[in-house]
Structure formats: C-alpha cells, structure tokens
N, C-alpha and C positions, 0 to 999 in steps of 0.2 A: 484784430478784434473779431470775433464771432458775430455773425450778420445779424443783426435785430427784427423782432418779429414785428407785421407790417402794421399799416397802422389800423386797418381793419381790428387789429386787438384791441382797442382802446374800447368798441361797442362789444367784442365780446366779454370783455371782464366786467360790464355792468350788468351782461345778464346772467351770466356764472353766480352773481353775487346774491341773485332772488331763489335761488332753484332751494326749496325743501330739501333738509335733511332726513337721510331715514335712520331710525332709532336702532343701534347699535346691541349687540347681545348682551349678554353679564360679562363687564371687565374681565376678570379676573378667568374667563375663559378663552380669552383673544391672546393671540399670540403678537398681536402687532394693535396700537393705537397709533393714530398718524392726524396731524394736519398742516397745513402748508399755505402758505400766501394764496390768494385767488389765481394768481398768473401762471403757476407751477401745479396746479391741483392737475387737469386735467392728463397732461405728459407723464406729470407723476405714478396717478394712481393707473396707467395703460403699461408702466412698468411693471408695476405693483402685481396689478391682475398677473403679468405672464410668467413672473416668477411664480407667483403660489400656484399658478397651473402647471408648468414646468416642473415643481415639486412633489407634486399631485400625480404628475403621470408618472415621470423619474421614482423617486422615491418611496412613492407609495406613501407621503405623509400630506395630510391637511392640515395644513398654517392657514386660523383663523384670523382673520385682519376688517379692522373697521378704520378707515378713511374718509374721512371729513369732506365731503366733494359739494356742497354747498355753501349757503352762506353762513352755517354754525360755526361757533369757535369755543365759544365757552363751553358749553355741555359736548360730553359727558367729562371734559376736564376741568371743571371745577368742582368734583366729588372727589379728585384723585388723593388731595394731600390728607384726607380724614378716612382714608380707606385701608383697610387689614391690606398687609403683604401677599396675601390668599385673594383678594379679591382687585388684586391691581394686575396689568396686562404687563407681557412677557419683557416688551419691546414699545417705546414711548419716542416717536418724533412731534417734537415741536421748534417753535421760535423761545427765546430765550423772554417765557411769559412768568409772572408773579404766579399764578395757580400751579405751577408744579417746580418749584425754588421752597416750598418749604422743607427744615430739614428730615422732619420726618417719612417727609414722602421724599427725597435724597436717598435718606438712608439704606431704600431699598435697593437701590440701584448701584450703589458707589461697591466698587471692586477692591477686594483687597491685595493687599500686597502694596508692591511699585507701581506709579504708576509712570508710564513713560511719554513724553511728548512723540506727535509724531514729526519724524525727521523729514514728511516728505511735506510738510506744511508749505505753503505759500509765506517769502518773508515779510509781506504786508500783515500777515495776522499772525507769526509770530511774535515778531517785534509790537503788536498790540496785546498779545497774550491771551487771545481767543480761548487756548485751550485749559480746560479746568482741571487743577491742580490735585482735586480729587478722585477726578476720571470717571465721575456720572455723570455730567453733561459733556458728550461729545462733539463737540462742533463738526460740521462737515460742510457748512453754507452761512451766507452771510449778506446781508442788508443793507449794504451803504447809500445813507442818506447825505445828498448833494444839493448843490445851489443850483440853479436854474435862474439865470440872470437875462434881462428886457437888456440889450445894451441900448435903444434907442430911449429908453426913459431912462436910463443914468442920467443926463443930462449934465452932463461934465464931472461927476462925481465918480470914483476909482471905486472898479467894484470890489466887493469885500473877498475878503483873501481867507481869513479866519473864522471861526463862530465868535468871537468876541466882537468881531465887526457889525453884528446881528445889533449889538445892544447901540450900536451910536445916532443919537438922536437924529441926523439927516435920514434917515432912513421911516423916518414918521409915518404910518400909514402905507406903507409900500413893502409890508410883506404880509407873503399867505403860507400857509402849511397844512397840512391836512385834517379836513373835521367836517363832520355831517349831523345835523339835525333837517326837520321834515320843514321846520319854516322858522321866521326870526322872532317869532314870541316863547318860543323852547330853549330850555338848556343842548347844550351841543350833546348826543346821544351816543355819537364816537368821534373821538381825536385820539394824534398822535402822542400819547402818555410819555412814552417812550423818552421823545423828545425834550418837551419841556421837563420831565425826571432828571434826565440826564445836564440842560440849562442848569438847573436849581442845584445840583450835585456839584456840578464846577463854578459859577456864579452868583450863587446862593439867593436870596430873597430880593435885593436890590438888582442883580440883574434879571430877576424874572419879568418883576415892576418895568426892567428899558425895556424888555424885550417886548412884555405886553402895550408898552408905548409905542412901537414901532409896528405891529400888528395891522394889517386892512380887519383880515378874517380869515373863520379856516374855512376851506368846503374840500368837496371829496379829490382826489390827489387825480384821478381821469379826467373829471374836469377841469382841473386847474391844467393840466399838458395841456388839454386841446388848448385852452386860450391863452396859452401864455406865449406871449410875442405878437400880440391881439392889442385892438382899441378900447377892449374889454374894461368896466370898470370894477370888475371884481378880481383881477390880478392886479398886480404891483411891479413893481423892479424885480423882486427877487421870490421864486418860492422855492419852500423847502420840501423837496421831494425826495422818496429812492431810485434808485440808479435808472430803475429801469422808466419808471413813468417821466423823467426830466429828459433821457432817450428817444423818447416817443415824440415828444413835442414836434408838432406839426412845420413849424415857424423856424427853420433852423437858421433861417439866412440872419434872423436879428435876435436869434435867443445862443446865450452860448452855455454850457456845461461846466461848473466849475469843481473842483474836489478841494475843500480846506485847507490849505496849508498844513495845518496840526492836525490834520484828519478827518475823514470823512465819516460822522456817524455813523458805528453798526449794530447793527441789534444781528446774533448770533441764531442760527438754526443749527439742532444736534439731535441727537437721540441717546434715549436711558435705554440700559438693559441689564434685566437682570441678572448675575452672576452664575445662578445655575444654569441659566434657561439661555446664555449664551451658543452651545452648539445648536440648539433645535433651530436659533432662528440665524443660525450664522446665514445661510442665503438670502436674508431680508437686509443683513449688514452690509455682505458683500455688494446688494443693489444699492444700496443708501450710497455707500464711500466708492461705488465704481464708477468706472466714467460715463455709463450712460447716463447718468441724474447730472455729474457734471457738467455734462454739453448740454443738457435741459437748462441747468442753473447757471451756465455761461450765456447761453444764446438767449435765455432772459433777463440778463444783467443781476442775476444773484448768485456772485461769483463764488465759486468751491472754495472752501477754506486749503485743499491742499492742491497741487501741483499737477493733480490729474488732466487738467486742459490747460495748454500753452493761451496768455493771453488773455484770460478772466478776469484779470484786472489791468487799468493801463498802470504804464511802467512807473514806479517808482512813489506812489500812492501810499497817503499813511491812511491808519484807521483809528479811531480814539471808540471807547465805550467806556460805561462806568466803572468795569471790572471785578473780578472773582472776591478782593476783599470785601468792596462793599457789596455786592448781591450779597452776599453770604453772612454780612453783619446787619444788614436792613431788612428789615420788612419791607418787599419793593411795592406792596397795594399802598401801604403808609403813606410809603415818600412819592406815589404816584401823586396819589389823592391832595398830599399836600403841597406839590408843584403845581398843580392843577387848579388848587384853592387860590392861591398867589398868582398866577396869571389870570384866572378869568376875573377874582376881582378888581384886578388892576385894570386889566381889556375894559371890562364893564363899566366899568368906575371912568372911564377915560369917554368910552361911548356916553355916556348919560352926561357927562358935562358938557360935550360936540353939542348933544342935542339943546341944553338949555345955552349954551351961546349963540344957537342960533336959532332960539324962541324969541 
C-alpha cells in the first residue's frame, strides 16, 4: 500500500477549506474546468499548472484552465447544464455530482461512435461498472466510503460486515457520518447526500427511518477521524467515512478499517470532453489518466479507477454504487432531496421524542 499522508493533513484540510475562490473567466473560453476533493486539490492543481506551462513553452499553445482550489464547489457549475454548447468549457473534471448529469448538458460531451471499455481498469471497478456506457463520463478516480469501527465500544456485539448491518437496531445512537452546520439550532448546511441517496436507492423509505434510528449525528468527517477511538461523546461504534479520512484516524490500536462485504461505497471522479476539442486538450487527458495523478490518488487513498499504481486498492475489495441506469433514469437532486427529507425527519423525529422522555 502506498504510504499515507501524515497526520499533520488532518489541520491542513480545514484550512484549505476557508481559502476564497477567485472568479473564473467565461466558460466557454476555458479549455479545462476542474474540481476535486479538498485533499487532491492542491497535488492536483501543481500538476495542472506544469502542464499548461510545458504546453506553453513546447507548443506554443495556451490552454486556459480554471481550477477550483478553495472551498467552492458549486459555482460556476451549477450554470453548466442550462448553458449553450458555445459557452461550456472544453474539458470538465468532477465527482460524479447531480449539476452536470443532466442530459442536456451530457449530450455535449458523449462521443460518437463505439464506445469501448478500458481494458486496463482495475477489476474492482469493473466488476462494479464504474465506467459509463455512453463514454461522457469517464471515470479515472474513485471514493470509497468505509466503516471505521470503536472495537472497544462493540462491546460483545460483531462488527457489521455489510451496509444492511447499518439498519439493526443495536446499533442505536452509535453511528456518525459526515455533515456540518454552524451550531444545533440550524438545519445541517452540508451532508453526505450521496450516502443516504444511495441507503434510500437500495433500502428504500423503511430503511432510511432504521438508519436514521441508529444515527448519534453527522459532523465534519476531520473531525470525526481525529476522535474516533476517543472517550469522545460525539462518536459512536461506527462511522462512515472515505477511505482516506477513516486512514487517518489517530487511534489505530482500538479503531479498525473495515470495507463491506458487498462493497464499499463509491462516488466516481471522471472528466467530459468534448468530441471536437479532444486533441487540443489531449495533454490535460493525458495528465488526468497518467500516473502522476494516480500516485497523488493512491497516496491519498482515492484509488485510480485503472491499473496505473500497483496496490490502490487492498486486494480483493468490492465496490457497490447506484449505477449508470439509474443516474441516467433519476433526477439525482430529486432523489437526493428526497432521501434527505426521510432521514432527517425521522433523525429529528427521534431526537424530539429523547428530549420529551426526558422532560
């Protein structure tokens, strides 16, 4: 396994996350739109920078790129799916987000012809079918969310092997997963959508309701590593984190790493591009799917979708995601929103009872 970054990252990724965005040019004159986890931004975009200078002095061309290196996510792509083909940029990396799944903003991107799988995938994400059938979202990175188990508060109880193990009522109050509001008289301002979408997709309404029974709270996924294997009363037995922050954990002698049995949730990272505009920006391709982004995306445990680093995933690891039918037949803000609606107010609903049993 590739060495993990120290634990000093834990305090840098909180302040990565405050830093000002600077406002981007007109889409549709960029040759490159990009954003990336908080943990991969900065590796990333020092790649970023040497190619288009490399380009620059080689070729005598200027590849314009705007790269996300703060704490923005949403702007400027949530203008992208309502926008003319003329005024959308060359080249599109993201995480596999609802603002750029719709088909019209697809359409510009999807290649004609065959489209061919690549052969050099990783068989952990082929066998989960990572890659899309269309060939406008290209996967090349990938998210897997893992358990992060207290074995000293199991307390005789077998840790959970599955996500269906999430829903069984001994689990009461003893799990966290990621969400941040400013204090507990607010709605949660961000959570892991993703997540509970993905609950609600396989276990429908009734498991959202165990899930949110078994729930402590969510808070930010940094802070849940550092305390988890802690006296802390704001972890539990089990949270649900990505690979990399459940890595980090401080605590290792009494916290152990688990991957699902039926797999470890992953939310997919790819890039669109457009069919014409394919050669101009073939060197920005070439970086994305080469192995220098891989050993960035190994060494921070968001392992390359293909076979470029030996070792990115441990051996024999499945992956489960919702997949290419349904993103493609769902409205994914819909079915966020409405997995979203069915947890908190069953959370909610559970919390306000707690309080009047014990007025």
């Amino acid at each position: 396994m590739t060495p993990l970054p120290s634990q000093r990252t834990l305090a840098l990724l909180s302040q990565v996350e405050h830093q000002e965005n600077v406002a981007p040019p007109e889409l549709g004159q960029l040759d490159f739109l990009g954003r990336m986890p908080i943990p991969l931004r900065r590796p990333f975009k020092a790649g970023l920078d040497r190619v288009v200078a490399q380009q620059r002095s080689r070729e005598k061309v200027a590849l314009e790129c705007c790269f996300l290196a703060g704490g923005e996510w949403y702007h400027p792509f949530d203008g992208l799916a309502t926008a003319a083909a003329s005024d959308l940029p060359a080249m599109v990396v993201s995480t596999l987000y609802h603002d750029i799944l719709s088909p019209s903003f697809l359409a510009h991107y999807t290649p004609g012809g065959t489209v061919e799988t690549s052969a050099h995938s990783h068989p952990s994400c082929l066998a989960a079918e990572l890659a899309d059938p269309l060939g406008a979202f290209r996967t090349f990175a990938t998210i897997p969310f893992v358990f992060l188990v207290d074995e000293k508060r199991l307390k005789g109880r077998p840790a959970p092997r599955c996500w269906a193990d999430l829903l069984q009522p001994c689990w009461a109050d003893d799990i966290v997963f990621g969400g941040w509001r400013p204090n507990d008289q607010v709605p949660y301002q961000d959570y892991n959508s993703y997540l509970l979408m993905a609950l609600h997709q396989e276990y429908g309404s009734a498991g959202m309701e165990a899930f949110a029974g078994n729930v402590l709270h969510l808070q930010h996924n940094i802070r849940t590593a550092v305390q988890a294997g802690s006296n802390s009363r704001d972890v539990g037995t089990i949270s649900v984190l990505p690979w990399l922050q459940a890595e980090l954990s401080p605590r290792r002698e009494r916290t152990k790493v688990i991957w699902p049995e039926d797999g470890a949730l992953v939310m997919p990272i790819g890039y669109l591009v457009k069919p014409e505009a394919a050669p101009r920006v073939a060197p920005l391709i070439d970086y994305v799917t080469g192995s220098e982004v891989g050993r960035i995306l190994a060494r921070n445990c968001y392992p390359p979708s293909s076979m470029s680093v030996e070792n990115a995933f441990p051996p024999g690891v499945r992956l489960k995601w919702p997949g290419w039918d349904y993103v493609r037949s769902h409205d994914l803000a819909q079915e966020s929103r409405c997995a979203a609606e069915i947890f908190f107010k069953a959370w909610q609903g559970r919390q306000l009872s707690g309080m009047r049993a014990c007025s």
